[in-house]
N, C-alpha and C positions, 0 to 999 in steps of 0.2 A: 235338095228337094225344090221347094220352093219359093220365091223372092219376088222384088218388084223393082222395075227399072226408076227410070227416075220419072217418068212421067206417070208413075203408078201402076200402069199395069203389069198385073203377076205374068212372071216367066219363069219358065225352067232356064237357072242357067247352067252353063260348059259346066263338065267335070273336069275341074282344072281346082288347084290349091288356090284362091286368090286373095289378096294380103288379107283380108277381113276374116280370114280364116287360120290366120298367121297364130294369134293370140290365143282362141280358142282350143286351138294345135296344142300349143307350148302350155298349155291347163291340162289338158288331157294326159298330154305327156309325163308331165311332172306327178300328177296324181298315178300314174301305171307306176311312176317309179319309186312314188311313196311305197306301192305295194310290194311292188319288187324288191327293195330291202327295209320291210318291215322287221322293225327290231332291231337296228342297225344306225351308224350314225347320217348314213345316204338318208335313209327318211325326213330326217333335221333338214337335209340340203335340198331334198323334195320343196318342203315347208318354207326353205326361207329363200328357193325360186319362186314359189308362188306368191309369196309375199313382196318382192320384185313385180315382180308382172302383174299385181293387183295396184304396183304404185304406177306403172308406166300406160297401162295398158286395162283398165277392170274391167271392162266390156267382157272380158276373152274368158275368165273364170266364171262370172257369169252366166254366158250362155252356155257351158258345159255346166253347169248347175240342176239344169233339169235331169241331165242325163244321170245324174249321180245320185238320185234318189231311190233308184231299183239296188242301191248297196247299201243303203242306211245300216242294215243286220248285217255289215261287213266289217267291223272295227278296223281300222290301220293302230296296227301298236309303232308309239311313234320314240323313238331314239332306243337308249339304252333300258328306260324304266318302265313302268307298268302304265303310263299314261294311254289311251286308246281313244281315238276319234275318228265316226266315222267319214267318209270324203266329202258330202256334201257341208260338213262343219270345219274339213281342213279348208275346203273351198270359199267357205261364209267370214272365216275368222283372219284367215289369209291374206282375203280381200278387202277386210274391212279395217287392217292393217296396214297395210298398202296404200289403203285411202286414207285412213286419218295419218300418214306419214305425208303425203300429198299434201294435204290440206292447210297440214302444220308448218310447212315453206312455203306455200300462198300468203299464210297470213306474217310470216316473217317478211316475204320478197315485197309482198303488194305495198302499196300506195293509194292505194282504191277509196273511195269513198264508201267505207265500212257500212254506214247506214242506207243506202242507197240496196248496198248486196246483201244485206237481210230484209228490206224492204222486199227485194227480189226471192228470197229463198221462201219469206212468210207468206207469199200467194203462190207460189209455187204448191205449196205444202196444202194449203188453202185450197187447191185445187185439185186435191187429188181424195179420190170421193171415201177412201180406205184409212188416210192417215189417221182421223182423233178416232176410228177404233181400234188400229195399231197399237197407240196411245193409252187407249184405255185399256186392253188388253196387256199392255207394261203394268200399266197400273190398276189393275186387280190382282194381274199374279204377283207382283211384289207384295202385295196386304195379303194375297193369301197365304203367303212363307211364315207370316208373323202370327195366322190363326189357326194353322196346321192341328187338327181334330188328336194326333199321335205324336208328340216330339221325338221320340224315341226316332222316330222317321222320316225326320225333316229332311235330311242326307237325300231319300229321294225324289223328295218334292223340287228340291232346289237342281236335280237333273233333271226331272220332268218340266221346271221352268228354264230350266235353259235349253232344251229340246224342241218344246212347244211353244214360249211366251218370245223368251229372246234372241235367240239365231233366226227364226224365220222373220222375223219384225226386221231385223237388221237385214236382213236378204230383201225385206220388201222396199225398204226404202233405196237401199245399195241399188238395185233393177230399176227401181221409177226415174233415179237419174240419170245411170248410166245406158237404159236403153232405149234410148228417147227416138234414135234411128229408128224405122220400120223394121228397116234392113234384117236388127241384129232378133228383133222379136220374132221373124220368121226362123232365122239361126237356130234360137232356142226350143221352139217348137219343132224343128226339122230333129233337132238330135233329141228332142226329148223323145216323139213317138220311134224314133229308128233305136234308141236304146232301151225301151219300152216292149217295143219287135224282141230284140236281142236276148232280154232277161225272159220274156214270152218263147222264145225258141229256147234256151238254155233249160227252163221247165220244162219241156217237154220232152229233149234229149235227156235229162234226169230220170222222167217217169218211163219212159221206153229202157233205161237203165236199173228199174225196181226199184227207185226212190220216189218214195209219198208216203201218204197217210190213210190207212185202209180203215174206212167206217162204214158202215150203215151197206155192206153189200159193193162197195166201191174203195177203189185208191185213189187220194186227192193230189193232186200236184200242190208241191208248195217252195219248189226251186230252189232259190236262196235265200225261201227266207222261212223264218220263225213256225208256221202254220200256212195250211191251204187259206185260210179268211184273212191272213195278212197280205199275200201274195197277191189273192181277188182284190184287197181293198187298194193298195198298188196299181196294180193293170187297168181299172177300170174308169181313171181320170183319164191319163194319156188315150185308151182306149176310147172313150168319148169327144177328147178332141182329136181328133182325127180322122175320128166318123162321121161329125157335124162337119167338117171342111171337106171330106167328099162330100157331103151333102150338098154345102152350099157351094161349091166353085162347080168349075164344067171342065169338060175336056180331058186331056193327059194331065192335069193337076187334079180332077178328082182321084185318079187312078194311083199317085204317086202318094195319096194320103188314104185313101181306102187297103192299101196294098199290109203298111204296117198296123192298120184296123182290125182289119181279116187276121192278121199273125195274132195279134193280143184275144184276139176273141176268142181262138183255137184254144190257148193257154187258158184263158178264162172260163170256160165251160168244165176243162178238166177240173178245176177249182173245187169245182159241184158244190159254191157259194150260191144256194140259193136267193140271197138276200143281192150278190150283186151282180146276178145274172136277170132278174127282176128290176133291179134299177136301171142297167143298162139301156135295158131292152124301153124300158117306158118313156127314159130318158130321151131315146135317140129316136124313137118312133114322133115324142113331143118336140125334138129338135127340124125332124124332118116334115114335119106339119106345119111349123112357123114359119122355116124357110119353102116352104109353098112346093117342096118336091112332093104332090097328091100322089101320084103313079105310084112312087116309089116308095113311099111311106105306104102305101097299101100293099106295096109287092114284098117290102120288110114284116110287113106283120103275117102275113099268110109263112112265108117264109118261118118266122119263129113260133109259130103257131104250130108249123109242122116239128120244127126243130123241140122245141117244148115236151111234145107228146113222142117221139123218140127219145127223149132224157126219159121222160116218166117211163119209158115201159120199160127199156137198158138196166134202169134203176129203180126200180120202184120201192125201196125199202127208204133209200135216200128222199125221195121227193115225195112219199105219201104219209111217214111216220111222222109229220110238222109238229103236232098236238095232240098224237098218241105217246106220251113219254120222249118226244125228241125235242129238237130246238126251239120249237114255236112255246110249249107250256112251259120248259127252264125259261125261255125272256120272260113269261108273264111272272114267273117266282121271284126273278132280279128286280122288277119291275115294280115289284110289291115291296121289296125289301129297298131298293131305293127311294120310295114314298117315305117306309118309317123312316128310315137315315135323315130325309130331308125335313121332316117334321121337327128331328134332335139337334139337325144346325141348318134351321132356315136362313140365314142371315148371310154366313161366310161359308155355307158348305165346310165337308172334313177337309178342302186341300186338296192342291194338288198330288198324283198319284198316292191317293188316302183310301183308295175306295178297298183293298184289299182286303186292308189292315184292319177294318171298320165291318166289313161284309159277314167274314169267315168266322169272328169271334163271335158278334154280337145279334145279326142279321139275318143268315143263312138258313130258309126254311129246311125243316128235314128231309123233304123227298128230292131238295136241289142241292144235298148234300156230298154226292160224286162230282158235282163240279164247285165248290166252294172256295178255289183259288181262281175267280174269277177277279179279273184287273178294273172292271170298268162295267156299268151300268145296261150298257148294249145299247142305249138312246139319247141322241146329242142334245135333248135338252136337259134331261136328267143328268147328264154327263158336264153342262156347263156349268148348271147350278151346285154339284156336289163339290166339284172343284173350284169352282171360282164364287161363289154366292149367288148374291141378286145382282151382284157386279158383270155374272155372269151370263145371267139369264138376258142384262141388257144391253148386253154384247152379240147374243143370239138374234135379239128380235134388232137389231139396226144393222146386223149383215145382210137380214133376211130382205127388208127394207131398202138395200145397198143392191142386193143381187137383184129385183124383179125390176128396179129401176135400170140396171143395166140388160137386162134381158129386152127389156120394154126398149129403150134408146138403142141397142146393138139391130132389133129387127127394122127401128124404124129409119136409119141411118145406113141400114144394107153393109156392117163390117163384119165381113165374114173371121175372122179371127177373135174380135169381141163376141159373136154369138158364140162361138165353139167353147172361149172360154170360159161363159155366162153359164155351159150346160156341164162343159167340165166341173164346176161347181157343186150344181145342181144334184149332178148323178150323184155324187162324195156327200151330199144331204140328204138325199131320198134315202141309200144306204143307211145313214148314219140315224133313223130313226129305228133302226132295229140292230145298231151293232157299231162301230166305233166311228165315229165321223170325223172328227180333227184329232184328239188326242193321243197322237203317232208320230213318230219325228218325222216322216216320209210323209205324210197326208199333212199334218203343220204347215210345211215346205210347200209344198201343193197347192191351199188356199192361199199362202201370201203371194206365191210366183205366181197364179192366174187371178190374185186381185191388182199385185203392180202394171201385170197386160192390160186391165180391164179399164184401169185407171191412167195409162197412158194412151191405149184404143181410143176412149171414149173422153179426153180433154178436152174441153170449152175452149181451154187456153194452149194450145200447144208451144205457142211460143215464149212462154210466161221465163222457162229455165234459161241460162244462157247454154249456147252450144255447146255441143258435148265434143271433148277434146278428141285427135284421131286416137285410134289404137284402139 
């Protein structure tokens, strides 16, 4: 797709395989072939090429990292046993194996003046505007294991904290270092939105094949994964950046980032996610407003404006029943019912993945009684504070704090790739006030990988790290 020479300016380059492409290949690779003998002892040797190539080369897993978030709902069963991870964790754990094998014969071989190179790694770290809530987010969700509202259910908190607190922490940091090149940040972005396209095309050959979810007068797409609202909450990051980068670039590079937009967006209507066909749509309209495209941000809203009222009339049981017995009065029921909860444990929240176990028994008004296997609150501030406490909540408002300063620094600075990811963001927030906004292995993965861009985009210091080795 598209890259930047060395004098900065974005080009399309050849379609040619070229070495920087080498590693990312051989991630790819190895990850098809985990699947391909899933169950088997080739999966092990999948794993423990990857774990090679995260010691030689960690760039290469990395940026096939985004790509592998549209299969989080894909377990790879891995050897002979019941063990099961999905790719983006083989990916995460692989490589952060890889690297602390690395690491651990630097400090054998070296000679180095030790104090000197943590002097270096502590402004390193210092600089980068994401880390001490990394940090904190380690450490809430570690005290939140020990204050778990259910013991009986601790087993899933401590998946749920390895899902959401620590794989993606450790992806975020693994990325801030290894992808310090420009180079490879466009890489990532290039396969995220083309794999994004792919699992968006893949839905749609499903529902032309009578798979979905028929509700309200409609069948929803929901492809590979779990639900139609999981599928929306998926598409509609990548789908955002890559709509803000046709926005803001010009030429045959809008076109080659609008192209995989347009694909995710087809897939995401079928959705008939209200909530993130509305973000979307508001997001990219406020995207296209800041980057100063007036025309077109007025030719987008008329546009969806038409598009809009075609849903409504196609559908109209789906988009006018909000708060006649449909989805809009169940959130205000969850909504009530996560008040009393947070009243019972103001302090530390029930825990992580507690809200079930907590809801159904004790919580659950009677008329929200057909959906009382509900997992989660539907509102990402409710949703930080039940699971993580006031640990939580202050975790919420210094990303919030973290995002408007980079949104604010990306338009004034003109980096088209910090805007895109500023609103990639943004969109998975506007969403997450009425439905799940980070706590999803795939959307977790998501804010760390567009806060490690955001934080290496928008360094003070870029030269602070030492170079980053080839491969």
């Amino acid at each position: 797709m598209l890259s930047l020479d060395r004098s900065g300016r974005r080009t399309v380059p050849a379609i040619r395989l070229s070495p920087r492409w080498l590693s990312p290949a051989g991630a790819a690779l190895l990850v098809g072939l985990g699947y391909h003998a899933a169950g088997s002892s080739l999966a092990l040797l999948s794993i423990a090429g990857l774990i090679v190539l995260g010691t030689i080369a960690p760039r290469g897993p990395l940026i096939v990292l985004p790509a592998s978030l549209g299969l989080v709902y894909q377990p790879l069963q891995i050897g002979l046993g019941t063990a099961r991870l999905n790719p983006a964790e083989i990916l995460i754990v692989s490589t952060a194996a890889g690297v602390s094998f690395r690491a651990a014969l630097a400090v054998v071989r070296s000679r180095a003046n030790w104090g000197s190179q943590i002097a270096t790694l502590r402004d390193w770290f210092v600089d980068l505007r994401f880390s001490a809530i990394a940090i904190g987010l380690l450490v809430a969700g570690t005290v939140s294991l020990g204050t778990v509202a259910d013991q009986e259910h601790w087993r899933e908190s401590l998946r749920e904290f390895r899902w959401v607190v620590l794989e993606p922490v450790v992806a975020y940091f693994l990325c801030c270092w290894f992808l310090r090149p420009r180079d490879d940040r466009w890489r990532a972005l290039d396969v995220w939105a083309i794999a994004s396209a792919g699992i968006a095309l893949y839905s749609l050959g499903a529902g032309l094949a009578g798979s979905g979810l028929a509700v309200e007068g409609v069948v929803r797409l929901r492809g590979l994964h779990p639900h139609p609202n999981a599928l929306a909450l998926y598409l509609e990051r990548p789908l955002v950046l890559a709509a803000v980068l046709a926005l803001a670039l010009a030429g045959r590079n809008r076109w080659l980032w609008a192209i995989p937009a347009v694909i995710s967006a087809g897939a995401l209507v079928l959705t008939y996610s209200r909530g993130a066909l509305l973000s979307v749509l508001l997001t990219t309209l406020l995207a296209g407003w800041l980057t100063r495209r007036y025309r077109l941000t007025l030719a987008l809203t008329a546009i969806s404006i038409l598009a809009i009222t075609g849903l409504i009339l196609a559908a109209p049981e789906r988009f006018l029943s909000l708060f006649e017995g449909g989805s809009g009065s169940l959130r205000l029921q969850i909504w009530s019912a996560s008040l009393a909860m947070i009243r019972d444990y103001p302090v530390f929240g029930v825990g992580l993945d507690q809200f079930l176990y907590q809801y159904a028994p004790r919580y659950v008004a009677p008329e929200a009684w057909p959906e009382r296997f509900t997992s989660h609150p539907h509102n990402l501030l409710f949703d930080a504070w039940l699971r993580l406490g006031l640990m939580g909540i202050t975790l919420f408002i210094c990303v919030a704090v973290a995002l408007l300063r980079c949104v604010a620094d990306a338009r004034r600075e003109g980096k088209p790739i910090a805007m895109a990811a500023s609103f990639a963001v943004v969109v998975g927030a506007v969403h997450g006030l009425v439905d799940n906004g980070y706590f999803l292995p795939d959307l977790a993965l998501a804010f760390w990988l567009l806060a490690a861009i955001l934080d290496l985009e928008l360094s003070r210091r870029p030269a602070v790290a030492p170079a980053v080795e080839a491969g």
